[in-house]
Residue frames relative to the residue before (quaternion, step in Angstrom):
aa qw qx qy qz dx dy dz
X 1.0000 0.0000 0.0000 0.0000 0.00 0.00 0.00
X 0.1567 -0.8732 0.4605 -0.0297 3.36 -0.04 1.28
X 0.5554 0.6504 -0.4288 0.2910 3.57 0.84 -0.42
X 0.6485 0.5967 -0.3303 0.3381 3.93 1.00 -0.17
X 0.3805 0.8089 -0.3986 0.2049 3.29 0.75 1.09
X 0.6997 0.4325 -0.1036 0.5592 3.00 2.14 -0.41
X 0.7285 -0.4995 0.2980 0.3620 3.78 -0.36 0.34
X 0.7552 0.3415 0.3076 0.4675 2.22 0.38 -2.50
X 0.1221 0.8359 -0.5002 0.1902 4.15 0.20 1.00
X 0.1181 0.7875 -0.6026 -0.0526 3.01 -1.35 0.16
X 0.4165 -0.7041 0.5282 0.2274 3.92 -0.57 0.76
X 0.0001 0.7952 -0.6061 0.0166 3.07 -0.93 0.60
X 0.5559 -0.6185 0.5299 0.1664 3.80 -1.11 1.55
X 0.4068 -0.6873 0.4382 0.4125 3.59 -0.89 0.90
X 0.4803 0.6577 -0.4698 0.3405 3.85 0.74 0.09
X 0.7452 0.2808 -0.2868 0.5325 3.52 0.57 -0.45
X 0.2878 0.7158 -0.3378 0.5392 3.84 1.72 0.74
X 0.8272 0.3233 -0.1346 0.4394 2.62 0.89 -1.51
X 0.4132 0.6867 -0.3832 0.4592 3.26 1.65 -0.95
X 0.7450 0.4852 -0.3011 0.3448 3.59 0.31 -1.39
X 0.6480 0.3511 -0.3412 0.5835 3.99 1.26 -0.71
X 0.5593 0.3715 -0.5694 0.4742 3.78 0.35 -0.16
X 0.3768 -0.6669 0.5785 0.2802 4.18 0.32 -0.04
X 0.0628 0.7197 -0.6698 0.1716 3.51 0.68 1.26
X 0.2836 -0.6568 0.5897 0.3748 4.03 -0.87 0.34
X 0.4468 0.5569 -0.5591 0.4215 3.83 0.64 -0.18
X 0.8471 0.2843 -0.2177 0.3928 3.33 -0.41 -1.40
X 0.5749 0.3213 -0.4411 0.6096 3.94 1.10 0.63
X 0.6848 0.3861 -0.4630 0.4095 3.62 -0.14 -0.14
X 0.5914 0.6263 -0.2745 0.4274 3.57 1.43 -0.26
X 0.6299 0.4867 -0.2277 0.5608 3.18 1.42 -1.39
X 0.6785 0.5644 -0.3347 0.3302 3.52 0.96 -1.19
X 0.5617 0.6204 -0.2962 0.4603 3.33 1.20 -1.25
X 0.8836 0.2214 -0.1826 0.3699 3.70 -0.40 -1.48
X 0.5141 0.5140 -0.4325 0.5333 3.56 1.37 0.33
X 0.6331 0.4123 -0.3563 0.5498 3.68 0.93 -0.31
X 0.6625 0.4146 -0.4051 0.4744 4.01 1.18 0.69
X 0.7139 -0.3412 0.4145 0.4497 2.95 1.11 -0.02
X 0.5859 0.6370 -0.4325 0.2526 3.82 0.65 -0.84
X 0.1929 -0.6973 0.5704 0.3888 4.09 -0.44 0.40
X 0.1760 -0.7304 0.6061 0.2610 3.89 -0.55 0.21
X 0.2771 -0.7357 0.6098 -0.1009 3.47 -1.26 1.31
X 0.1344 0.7534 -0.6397 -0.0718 3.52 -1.36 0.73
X 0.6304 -0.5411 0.3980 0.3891 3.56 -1.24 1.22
X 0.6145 -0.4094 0.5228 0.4259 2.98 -2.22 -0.48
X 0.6375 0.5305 -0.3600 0.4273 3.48 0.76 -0.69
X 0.5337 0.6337 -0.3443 0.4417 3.88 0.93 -0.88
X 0.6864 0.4671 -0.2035 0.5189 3.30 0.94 -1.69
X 0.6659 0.3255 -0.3051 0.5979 3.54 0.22 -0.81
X 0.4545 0.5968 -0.5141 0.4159 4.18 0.03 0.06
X 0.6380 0.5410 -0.2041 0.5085 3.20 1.03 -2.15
X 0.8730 0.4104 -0.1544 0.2135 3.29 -0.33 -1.48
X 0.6557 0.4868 -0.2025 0.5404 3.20 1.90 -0.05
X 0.6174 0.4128 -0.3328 0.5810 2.87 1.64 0.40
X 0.4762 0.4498 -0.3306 0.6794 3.38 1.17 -0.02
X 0.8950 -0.0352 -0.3454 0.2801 3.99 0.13 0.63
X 0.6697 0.3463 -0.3182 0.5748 2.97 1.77 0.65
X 0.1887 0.7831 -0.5702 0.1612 3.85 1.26 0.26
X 0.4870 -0.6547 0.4969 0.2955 3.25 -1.38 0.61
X 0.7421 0.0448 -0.2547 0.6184 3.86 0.52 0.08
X 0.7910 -0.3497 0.4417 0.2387 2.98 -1.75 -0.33
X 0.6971 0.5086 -0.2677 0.4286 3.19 0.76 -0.51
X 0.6750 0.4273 -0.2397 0.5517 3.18 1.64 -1.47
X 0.5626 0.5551 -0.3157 0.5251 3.82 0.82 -0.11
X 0.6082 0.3178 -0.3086 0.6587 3.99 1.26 -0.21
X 0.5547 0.4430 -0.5137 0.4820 4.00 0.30 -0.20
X 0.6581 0.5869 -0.3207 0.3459 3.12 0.14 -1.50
X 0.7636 0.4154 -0.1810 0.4600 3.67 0.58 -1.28
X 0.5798 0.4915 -0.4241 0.4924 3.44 1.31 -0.67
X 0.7606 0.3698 -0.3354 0.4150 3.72 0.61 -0.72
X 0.4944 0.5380 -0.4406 0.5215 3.94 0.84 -0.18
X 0.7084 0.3699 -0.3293 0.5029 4.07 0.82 -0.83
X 0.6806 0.5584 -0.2439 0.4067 3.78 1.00 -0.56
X 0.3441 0.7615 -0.5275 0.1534 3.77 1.30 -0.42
X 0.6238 0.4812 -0.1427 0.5991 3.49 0.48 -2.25
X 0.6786 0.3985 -0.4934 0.3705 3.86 -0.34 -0.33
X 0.4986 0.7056 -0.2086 0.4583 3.45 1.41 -1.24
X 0.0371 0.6897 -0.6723 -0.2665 3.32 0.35 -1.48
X 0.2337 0.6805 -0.5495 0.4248 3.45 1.36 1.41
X 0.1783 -0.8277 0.5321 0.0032 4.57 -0.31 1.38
X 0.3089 -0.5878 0.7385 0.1170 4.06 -0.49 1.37
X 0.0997 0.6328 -0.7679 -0.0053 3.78 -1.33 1.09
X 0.5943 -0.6486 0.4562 0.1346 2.87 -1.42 1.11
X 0.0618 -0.7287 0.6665 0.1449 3.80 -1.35 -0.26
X 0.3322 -0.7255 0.5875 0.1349 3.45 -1.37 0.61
X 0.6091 -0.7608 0.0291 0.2220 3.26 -0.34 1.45
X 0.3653 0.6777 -0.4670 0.4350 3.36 2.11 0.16
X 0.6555 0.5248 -0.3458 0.4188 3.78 1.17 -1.18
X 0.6109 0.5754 -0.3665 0.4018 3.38 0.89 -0.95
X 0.6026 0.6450 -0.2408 0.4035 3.57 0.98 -1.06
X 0.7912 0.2872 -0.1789 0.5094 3.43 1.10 -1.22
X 0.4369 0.5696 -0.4765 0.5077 3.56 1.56 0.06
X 0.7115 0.3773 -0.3626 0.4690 4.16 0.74 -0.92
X 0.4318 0.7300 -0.3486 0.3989 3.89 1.16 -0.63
X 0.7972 0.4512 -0.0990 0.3886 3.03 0.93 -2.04
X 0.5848 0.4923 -0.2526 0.5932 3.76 1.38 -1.52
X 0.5125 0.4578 -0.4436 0.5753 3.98 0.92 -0.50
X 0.7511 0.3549 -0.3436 0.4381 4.08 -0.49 -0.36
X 0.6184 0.4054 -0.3358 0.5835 3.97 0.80 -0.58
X 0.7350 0.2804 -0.3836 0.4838 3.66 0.20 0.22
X 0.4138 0.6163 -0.3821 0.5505 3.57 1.06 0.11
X 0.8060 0.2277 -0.0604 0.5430 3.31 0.30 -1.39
X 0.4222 -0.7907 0.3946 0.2022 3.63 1.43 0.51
X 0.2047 0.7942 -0.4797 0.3118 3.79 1.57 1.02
X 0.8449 -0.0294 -0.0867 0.5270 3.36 1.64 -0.44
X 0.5678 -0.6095 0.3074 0.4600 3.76 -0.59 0.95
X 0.4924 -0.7724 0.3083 0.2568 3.76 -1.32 0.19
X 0.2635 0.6929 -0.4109 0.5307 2.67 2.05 1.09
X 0.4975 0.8120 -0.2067 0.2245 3.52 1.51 -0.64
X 0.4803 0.8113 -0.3081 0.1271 2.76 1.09 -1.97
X 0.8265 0.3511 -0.1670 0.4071 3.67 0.15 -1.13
X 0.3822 0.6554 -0.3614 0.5420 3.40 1.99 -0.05
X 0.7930 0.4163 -0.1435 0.4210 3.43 0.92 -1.67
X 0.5283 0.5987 -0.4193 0.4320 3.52 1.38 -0.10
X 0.7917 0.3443 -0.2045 0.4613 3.47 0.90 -1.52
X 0.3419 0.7047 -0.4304 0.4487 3.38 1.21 0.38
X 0.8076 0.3267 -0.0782 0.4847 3.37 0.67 -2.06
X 0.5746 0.5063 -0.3642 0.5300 3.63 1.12 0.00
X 0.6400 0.3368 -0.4363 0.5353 3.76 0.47 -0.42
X 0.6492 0.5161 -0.3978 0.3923 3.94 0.65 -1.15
X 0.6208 0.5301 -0.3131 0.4853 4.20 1.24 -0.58
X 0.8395 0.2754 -0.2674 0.3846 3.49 0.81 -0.27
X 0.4396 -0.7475 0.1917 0.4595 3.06 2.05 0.73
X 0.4863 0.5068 -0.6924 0.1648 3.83 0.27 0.50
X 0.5829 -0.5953 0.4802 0.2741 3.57 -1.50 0.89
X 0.8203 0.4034 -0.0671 0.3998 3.69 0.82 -0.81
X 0.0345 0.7078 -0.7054 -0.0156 3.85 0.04 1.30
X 0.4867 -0.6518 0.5812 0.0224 3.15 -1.78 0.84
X 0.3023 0.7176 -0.6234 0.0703 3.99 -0.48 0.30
X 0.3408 -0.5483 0.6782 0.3510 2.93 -1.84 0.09
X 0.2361 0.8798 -0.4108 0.0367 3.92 0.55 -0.15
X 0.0344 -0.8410 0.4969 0.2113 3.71 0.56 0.15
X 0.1545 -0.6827 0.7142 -0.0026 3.36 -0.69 1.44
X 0.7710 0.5127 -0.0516 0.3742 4.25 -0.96 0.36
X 0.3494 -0.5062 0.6817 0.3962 2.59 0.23 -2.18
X 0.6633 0.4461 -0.1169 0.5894 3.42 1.76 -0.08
X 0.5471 -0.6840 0.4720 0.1003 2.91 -1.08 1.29
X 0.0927 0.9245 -0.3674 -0.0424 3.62 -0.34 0.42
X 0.2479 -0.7662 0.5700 0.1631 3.62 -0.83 1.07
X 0.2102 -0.6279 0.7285 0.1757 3.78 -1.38 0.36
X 0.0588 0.7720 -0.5978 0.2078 2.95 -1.30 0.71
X 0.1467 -0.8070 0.5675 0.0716 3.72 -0.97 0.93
X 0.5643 -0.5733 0.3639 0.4695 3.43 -1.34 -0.18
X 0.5940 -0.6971 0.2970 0.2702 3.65 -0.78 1.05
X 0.5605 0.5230 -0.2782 0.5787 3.51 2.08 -0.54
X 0.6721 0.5027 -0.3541 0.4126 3.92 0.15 -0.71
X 0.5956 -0.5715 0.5203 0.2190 3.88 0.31 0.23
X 0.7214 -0.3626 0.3607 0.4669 3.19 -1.06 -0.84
X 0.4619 -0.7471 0.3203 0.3547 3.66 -0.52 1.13
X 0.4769 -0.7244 0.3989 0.2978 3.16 -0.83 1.61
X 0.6761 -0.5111 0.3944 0.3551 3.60 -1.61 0.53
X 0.6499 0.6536 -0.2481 0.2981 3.52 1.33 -1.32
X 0.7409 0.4850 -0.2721 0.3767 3.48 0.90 -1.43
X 0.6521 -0.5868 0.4369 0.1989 2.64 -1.88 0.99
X 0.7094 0.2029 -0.0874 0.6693 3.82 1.63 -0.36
X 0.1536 -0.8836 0.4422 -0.0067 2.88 0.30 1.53
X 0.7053 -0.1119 -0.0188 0.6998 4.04 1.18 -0.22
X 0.6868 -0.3958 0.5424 0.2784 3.55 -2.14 0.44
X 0.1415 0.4830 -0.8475 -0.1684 3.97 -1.18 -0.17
X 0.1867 -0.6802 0.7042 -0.0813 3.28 -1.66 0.75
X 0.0979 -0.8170 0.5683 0.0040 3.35 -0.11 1.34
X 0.2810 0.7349 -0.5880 0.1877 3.60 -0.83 1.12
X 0.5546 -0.5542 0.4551 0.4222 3.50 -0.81 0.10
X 0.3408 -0.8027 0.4379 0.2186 3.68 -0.96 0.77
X 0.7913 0.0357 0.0029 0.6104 3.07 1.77 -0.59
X 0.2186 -0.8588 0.4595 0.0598 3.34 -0.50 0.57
X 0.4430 -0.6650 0.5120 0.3153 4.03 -0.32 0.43
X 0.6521 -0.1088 -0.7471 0.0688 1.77 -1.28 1.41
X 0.7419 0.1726 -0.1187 0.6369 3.59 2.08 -0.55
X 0.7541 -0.4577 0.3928 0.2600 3.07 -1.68 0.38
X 0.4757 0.8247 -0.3018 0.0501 3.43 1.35 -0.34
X 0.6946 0.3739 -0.2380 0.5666 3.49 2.10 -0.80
X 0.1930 0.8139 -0.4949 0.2353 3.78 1.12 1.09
X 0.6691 0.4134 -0.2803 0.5502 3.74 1.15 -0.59
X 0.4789 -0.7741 0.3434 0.2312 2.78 -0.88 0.36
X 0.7178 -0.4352 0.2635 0.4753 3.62 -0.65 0.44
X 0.7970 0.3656 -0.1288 0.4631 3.91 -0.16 1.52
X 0.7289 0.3380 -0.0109 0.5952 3.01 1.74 -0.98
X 0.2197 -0.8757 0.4275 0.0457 3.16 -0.79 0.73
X 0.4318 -0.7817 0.3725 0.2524 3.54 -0.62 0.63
X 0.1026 -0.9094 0.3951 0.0801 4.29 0.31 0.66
């Protein structure tokens, strides 16, 4: 489990990946911002494999050229693929296998719940998306002390519905309480 090389992390869904090769100025004024704090930005195995299956099986052309622009752009990004070793992977499918049980997510979800349980296994506290759930944007997010969310608890992680970004800045991205440093 490589991803612990930086303090300061954040995960990031292959949607706001993509956001970055469609040249959305959110999803760069975002990247710019928390990389000018210090933040290391990080994308799962699942994210990566998201990418890369759309980049050889995307349904048009266009979404099969994003896809490749953002798989060639990672390192430009200073956007880091961390790996897992397949016992983690196991308890990341274990884990997305109990949240649909307990119906915490829909079963269209699954690959939500992987990069969820992979960012929550290498302990950053904060996955990123641009996903619109609602009409609402939505961040996931655990408690930065508790490790990796235990199997036992009856509330196993937070969804936190807030806008991630807002026009003209980034300024109501944390969430209500929390600050950005």
């Amino acid at each position: 489990m490589a991803a612990r090389t930086q303090n300061k992390q954040l995960s990031l869904d292959a949607n706001i990946v993509f956001d970055l090769a469609g040249k959305k100025d959110f999803a760069h004024d975002f990247r710019e911002l928390f990389q000018s704090k210090g933040y290391g930005l990080v994308l799962s195995p699942t994210a990566v494999h998201e990418l890369h299956l759309i980049f050889t099986d995307g349904d048009s052309e266009a979404e099969r050229e994003l896809a490749r622009t953002a798989l060639v752009n990672l390192k430009q990004w200073g956007i880091r693929p961390f790996d897992l070793d397949s016992a983690a992977e196991a308890v990341c499918e274990q884990f997305v296998r109990r949240l649909l049980r307990q119906r915490l997510i829909p079963e269209d979800e699954f690959n939500d719940g992987l990069i969820l349980a992979e960012t929550s296994l290498v302990k950053i506290p904060l996955l990123v998306t641009s996903d619109k759930r609602h009409g609402q944007q939505v961040i996931y997010f655990r408690k930065r002390s508790s490790g990796p969310l235990p199997w036992n608890s009856t509330k196993p992680l937070w969804i936190v519905s807030c806008p991630i970004v807002t026009t003209p800045g980034l300024k109501e991205f944390v969430p209500p309480g929390r600050r950005c440093r």
